[in-house]
N, C-alpha and C positions, 0 to 999 in steps of 0.2 A: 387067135391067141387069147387067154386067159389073162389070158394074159390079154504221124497214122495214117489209122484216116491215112490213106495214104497220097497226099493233094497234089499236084502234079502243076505248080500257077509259073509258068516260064513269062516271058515277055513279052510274046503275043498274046497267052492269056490274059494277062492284066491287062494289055492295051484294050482286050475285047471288055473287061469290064469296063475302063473307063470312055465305052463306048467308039475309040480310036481303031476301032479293027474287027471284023469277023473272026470269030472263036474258030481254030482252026481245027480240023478232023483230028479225032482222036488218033494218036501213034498205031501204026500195027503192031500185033503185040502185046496190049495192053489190055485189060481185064480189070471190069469194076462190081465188086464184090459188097452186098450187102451181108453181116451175118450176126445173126441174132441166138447164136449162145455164146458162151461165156468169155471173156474180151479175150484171154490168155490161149486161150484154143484156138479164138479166131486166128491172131497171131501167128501162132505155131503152121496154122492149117498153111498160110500163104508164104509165110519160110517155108515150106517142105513141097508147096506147089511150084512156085520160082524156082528152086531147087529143081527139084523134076523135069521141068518142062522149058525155060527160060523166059518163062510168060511173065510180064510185070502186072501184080495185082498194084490195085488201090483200092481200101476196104475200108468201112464202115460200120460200126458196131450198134445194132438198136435193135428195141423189144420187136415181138411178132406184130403186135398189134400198130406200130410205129411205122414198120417197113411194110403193112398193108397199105396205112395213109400215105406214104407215100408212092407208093408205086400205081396207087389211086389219082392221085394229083398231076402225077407226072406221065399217064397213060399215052397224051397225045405226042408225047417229048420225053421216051426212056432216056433215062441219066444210069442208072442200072445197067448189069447183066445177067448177074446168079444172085439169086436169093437162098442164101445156104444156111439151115437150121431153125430152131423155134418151133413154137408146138402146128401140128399138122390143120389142127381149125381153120387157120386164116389164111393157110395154101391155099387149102380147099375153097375156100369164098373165092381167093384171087383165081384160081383156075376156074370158079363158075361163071366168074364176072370177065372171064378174055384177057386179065394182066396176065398171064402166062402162057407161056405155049409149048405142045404137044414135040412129046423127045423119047425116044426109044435106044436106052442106051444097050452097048452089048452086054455092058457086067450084069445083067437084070439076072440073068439064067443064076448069079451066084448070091441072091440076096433072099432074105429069108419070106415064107408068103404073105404075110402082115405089109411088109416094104411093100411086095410089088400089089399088094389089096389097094393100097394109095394111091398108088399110080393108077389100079385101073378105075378105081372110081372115078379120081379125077380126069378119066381121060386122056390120061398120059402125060399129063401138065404137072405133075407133082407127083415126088417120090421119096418112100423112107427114107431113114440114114440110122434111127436108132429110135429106139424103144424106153420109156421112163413112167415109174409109178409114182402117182397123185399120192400126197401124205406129209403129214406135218413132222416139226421138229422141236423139243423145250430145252432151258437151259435146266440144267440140274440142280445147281446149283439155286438159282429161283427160286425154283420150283419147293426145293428144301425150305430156305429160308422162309416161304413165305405159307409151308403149312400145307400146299395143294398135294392132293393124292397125285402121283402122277398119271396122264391122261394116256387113256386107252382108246380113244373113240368121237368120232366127231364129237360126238352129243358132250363128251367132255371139256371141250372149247367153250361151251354156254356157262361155265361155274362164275358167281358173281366175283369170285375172288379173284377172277382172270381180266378184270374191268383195266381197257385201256392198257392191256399186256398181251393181246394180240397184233400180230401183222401178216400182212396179204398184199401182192399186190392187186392197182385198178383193171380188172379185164378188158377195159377200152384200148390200154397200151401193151398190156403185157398177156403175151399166149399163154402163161404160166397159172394164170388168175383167173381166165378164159376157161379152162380147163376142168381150174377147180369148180367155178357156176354151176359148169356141165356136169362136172359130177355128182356135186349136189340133187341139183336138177332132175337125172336121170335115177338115182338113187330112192329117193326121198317122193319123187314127183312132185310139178311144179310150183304150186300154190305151197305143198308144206315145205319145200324146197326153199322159198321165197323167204316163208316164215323163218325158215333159222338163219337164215342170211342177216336177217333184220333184226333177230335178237345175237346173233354175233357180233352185228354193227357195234351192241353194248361195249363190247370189250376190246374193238380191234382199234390203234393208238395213230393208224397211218397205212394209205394203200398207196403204194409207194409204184414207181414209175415201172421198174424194173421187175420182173419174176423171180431172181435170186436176189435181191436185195433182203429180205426178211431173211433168210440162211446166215444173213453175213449179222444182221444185227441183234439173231439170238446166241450168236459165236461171242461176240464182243458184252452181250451184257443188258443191249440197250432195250432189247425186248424179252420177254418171256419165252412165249412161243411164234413161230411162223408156219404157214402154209405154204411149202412148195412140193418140189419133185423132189419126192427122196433124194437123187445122185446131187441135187445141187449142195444137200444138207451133209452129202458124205467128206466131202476134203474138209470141213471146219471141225469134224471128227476127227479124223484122221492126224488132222494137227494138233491136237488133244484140246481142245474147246471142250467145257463140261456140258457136253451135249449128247442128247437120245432123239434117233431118230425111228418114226412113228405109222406102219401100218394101219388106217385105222379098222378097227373092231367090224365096222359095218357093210363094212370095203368098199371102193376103193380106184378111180379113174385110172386111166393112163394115156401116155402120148405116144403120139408117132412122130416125131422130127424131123421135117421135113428138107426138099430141096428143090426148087422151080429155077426154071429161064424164064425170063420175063420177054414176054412180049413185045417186039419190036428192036429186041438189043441190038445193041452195035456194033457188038465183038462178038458175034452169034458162034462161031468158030470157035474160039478160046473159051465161052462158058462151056461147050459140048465138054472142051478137052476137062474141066474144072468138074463139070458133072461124073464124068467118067471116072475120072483120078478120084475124086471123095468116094465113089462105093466101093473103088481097090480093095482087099485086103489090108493091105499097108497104111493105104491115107485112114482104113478105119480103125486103125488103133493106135491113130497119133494120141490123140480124146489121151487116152489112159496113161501114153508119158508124157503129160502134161501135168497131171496130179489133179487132172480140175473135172475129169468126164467119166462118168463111172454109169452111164448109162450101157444098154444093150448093143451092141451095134447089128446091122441089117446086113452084114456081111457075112453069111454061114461061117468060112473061112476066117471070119477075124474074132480075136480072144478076148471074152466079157471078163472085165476086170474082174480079180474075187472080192474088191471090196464093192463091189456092185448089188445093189438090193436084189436078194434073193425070190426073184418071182413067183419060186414053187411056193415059196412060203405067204404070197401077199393073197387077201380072198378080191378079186376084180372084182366090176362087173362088166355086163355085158357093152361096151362104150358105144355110141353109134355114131361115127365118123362120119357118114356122111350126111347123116339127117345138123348134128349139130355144126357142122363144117359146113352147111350150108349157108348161103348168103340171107334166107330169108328169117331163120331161125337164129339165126349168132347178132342180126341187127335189131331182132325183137326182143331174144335175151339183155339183151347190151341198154336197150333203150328200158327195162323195165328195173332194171338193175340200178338204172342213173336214177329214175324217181321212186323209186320202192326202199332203197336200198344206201346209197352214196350219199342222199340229201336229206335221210333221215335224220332229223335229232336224236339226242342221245339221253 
């Protein structure tokens, strides 16, 4: 390609925290969902799964890089089942590292070959769900008031007059931010890669926990520009925020969005059925009556929103999934990124 919470504490479970009782086997039928895009989707996803099936989710909403450290922590002792959505990177690490495990669904045959590239690199442990292009977003209005030509191009991000009217989030937590490193990185190569990380440092005001959290805060005002995935930046458009969203010039990453079983689950059964039902046609074009997901989706058969970022038009490049998705290369980035990088002065 060129491309809540839903807590379930009855009164044996409390007796087990207050140590009065052994935690009792979870219910059959129940299903624990980790998912790491956008809370309203999540939402929607496990209404229309219950729906479907009469499976009871309880889900959980965190960044990619959030639901890595956890499913790291809790390896010997899954609390998880399905790990559904967030950028493909940290699948990739977790399927390298044995959190997840190997699943061959039947809908494979109906997803696009990008999806099932995922899957096989990882070995069957992780699988598409939808496709989204790396690329920022500005307020317009800002932008106006404050005199900036408007930005065409990474290299446009470095203007002194952008000092402190950047945001991004920290690639430690967020696949979103992860992403953008890599793209940089791969772009640019990594030494001068580095360098513009560190004179962006100049102007970015807050790298914030979340991947779409900057979308929301050039919507509202608070920031100038953001770096995310173009679809995060499309509904705060769509609601008429004075906002442009931004191809850049130089081009340009992208994601694959993933979905794993975790290793060791408990409801090994009901993730399968959770795996299956998200690549459907139908579960993949919940995203879009939602107003919130205007990414690609991985299901031939299912319909790419039209206000969805026009791919023929973005210039990529070539991404390499599985070299940066790797375990050794995402802990090197990551650690070079925290001293080169996050603990720069300014």
């Amino acid at each position: 390609m060129r491309t809540a919470i839903a807590v379930r504490l009855g009164a044996c479970a409390l007796a087990a925290l207050l140590g009065l009782a052994p935690a009792p086997a979870r219910a059959q039928g129940d299903l624990v969902v980790i998912c790491a895009n956008v809370e309203d989707w999540c939402r929607v996803m496990v209404t229309e799964f219950e729906r479907a099936t009469g499976i009871k989710v309880a889900m959980t909403r965190k960044s990619s890089g959030e639901t890595y450290a956890q499913l790291k922590a809790e390896a010997q002792n899954p609390k998880t089942d399905i790990w559904w959505g967030g950028t493909g990177d940290p699948h990739l690490q977790a399927a390298e590292e044995g959190l997840t495990q190997e699943y061959a669904s039947p809908a494979m045959a109906e997803l696009h070959p990008w999806a099932v590239k995922q899957w096989e690199q990882s070995k069957r442990r992780t699988v598409g769900i939808f496709a989204g292009a790396m690329g920022f977003g500005f307020n317009t209005k800002q932008v106006a008031d404050k005199k900036i030509a408007e930005p065409k191009c990474w290299a446009d991000l470095l203007d002194s007059k952008l000092k402190d009217e950047v945001q991004v989030a920290d690639p430690n937590s967020a696949g979103t931010a992860y992403n953008f490193l890599a793209t940089i990185v791969q772009l640019m190569g990594e030494d001068k890669g580095f360098a513009y990380l560190q004179a962006l440092h100049k102007n970015v005001n807050q790298y914030t926990k979340s991947g779409a959290a900057p979308a929301k805060a050039v919507s509202l005002g608070e920031t100038t520009m953001g770096i995310n995935f173009q679809h995060d930046l499309v509904p705060f458009v769509l609601q008429g925020a004075p906002m442009k969203v931004v191809s850049p010039c130089e081009g340009t990453g992208y994601e694959v969005g993933s979905m794993s079983i975790v290793k060791g689950a408990k409801n090994l059964d009901n993730a399968r059925k959770w795996y299956d039902w998200a690549l459907s046609k139908d579960a993949q074009e919940v995203g879009a009556r939602t107003k919130t997901s205007y990414q690609v989706p991985a299901n031939k058969a299912a319909k790419t929103p039209p206000e969805a970022p026009d791919f023929s038009k973005i210039k990529f490049i070539d991404y390499d999934f599985a070299k940066y998705g790797s375990s050794e290369v995402r802990k090197r980035l990551l650690a070079r990124w925290d001293a080169d990088v996050k603990n720069l002065a300014k």
